[in-house]
C-alpha positions in Angstrom: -49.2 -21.7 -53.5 -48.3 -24.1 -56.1 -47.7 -27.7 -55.8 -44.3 -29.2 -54.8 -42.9 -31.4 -58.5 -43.4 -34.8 -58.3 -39.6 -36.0 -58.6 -40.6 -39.3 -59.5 -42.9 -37.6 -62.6 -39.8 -37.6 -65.3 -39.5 -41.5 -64.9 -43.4 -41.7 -66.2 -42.8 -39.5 -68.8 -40.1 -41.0 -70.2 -41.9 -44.3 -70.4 -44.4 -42.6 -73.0 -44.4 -45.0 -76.3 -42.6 -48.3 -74.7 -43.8 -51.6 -75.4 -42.2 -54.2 -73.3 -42.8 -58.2 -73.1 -43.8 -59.1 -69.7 -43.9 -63.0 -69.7 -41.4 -65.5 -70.6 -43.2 -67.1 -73.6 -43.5 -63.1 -75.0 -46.8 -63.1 -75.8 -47.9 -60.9 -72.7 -47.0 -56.7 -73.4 -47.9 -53.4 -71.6 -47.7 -50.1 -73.1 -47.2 -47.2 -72.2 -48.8 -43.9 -73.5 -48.0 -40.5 -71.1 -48.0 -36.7 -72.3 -48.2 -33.4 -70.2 -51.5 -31.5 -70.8 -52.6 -28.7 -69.0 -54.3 -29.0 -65.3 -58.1 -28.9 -65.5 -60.7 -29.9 -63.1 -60.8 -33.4 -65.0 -56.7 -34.0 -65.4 -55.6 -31.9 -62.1 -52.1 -33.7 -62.2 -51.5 -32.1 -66.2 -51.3 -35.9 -67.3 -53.0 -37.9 -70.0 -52.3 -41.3 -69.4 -52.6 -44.9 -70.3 -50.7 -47.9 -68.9 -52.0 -50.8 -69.8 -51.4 -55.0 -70.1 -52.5 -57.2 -73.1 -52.9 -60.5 -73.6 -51.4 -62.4 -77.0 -54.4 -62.1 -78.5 -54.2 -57.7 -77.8 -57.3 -57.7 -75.2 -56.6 -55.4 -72.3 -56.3 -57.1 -69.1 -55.1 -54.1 -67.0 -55.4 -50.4 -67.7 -55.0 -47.2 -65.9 -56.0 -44.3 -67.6 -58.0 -41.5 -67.4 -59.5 -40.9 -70.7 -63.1 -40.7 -69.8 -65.1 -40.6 -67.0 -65.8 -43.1 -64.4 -69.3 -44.3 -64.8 -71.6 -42.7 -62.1 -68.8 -39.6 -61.2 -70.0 -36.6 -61.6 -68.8 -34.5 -64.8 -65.8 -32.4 -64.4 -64.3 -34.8 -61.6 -60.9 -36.4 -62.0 -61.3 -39.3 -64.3 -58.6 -40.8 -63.2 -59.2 -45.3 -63.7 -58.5 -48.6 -63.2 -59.4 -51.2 -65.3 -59.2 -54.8 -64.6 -60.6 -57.6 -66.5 -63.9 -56.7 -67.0 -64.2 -54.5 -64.1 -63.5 -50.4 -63.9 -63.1 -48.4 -60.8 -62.0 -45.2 -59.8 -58.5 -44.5 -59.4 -57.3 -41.8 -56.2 -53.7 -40.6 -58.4 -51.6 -39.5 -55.5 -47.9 -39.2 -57.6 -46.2 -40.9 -60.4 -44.1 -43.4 -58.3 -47.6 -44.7 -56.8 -49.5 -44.9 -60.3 -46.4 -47.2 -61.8 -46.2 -49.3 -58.3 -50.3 -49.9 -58.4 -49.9 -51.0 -62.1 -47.1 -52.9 -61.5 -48.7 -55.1 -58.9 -52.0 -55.4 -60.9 -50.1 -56.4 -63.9 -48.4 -59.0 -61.7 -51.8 -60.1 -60.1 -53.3 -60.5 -63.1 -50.3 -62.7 -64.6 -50.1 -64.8 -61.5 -53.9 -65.7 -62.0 -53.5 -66.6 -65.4 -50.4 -68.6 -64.3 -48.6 -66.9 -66.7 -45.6 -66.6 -63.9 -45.7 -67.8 -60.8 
């Protein structure tokens, strides 16, 4: 029995190569990179992913991805990822809507702590 399509999937894909200011000032920027691969035991969903938020300067402040392994997961698990500041934890991807949503509010988190917006 196969999985039901993720309706919401199409709107992450067509976000693959945007670039868009977040912040007033425009120094702030998340990019997007999404392409369909094949399921595996590692990418179960058939996504390679990368949403992430950069500072002026280009340091990553927020990324979800899952382009390696979590450190300490067993090999071959999902590797789907958060990262935030200088932390990285495991990511449960449930659908596309939820991934954007969760990024979303980190991006926003983040932003607020810097008091880039209020």
């Amino acid at each position: 029995m196969t999985e039901p399509r993720d309706p919401t999937l199409d709107v992450l894909l067509d976000l693959d190569g945007q670039v868009l200011v977040v912040d007033p000032q425009g120094g702030y920027w998340v990019r997007f990179v999404v392409t369909r691969v094949p399921a595996s035991a590692e990418k179960p969903h058939g996504l390679d992913y990368a949403l992430t938020l950069h500072a002026p300067d280009g340091e990553r402040l927020v990324g979800f991805d899952n382009a390696h392994p979590v450190a300490r997961q067993k090999r071959g698990g999902p590797q789907d990822h958060r990262h935030r500041l200088q932390t990285m934890k495991a990511y449960d991807y449930q659908d596309a809507a939820t991934l954007l949503g969760d990024f979303w509010n980190t991006v926003d988190a983040v932003l607020r702590e810097r008091g880039v917006i209020s």
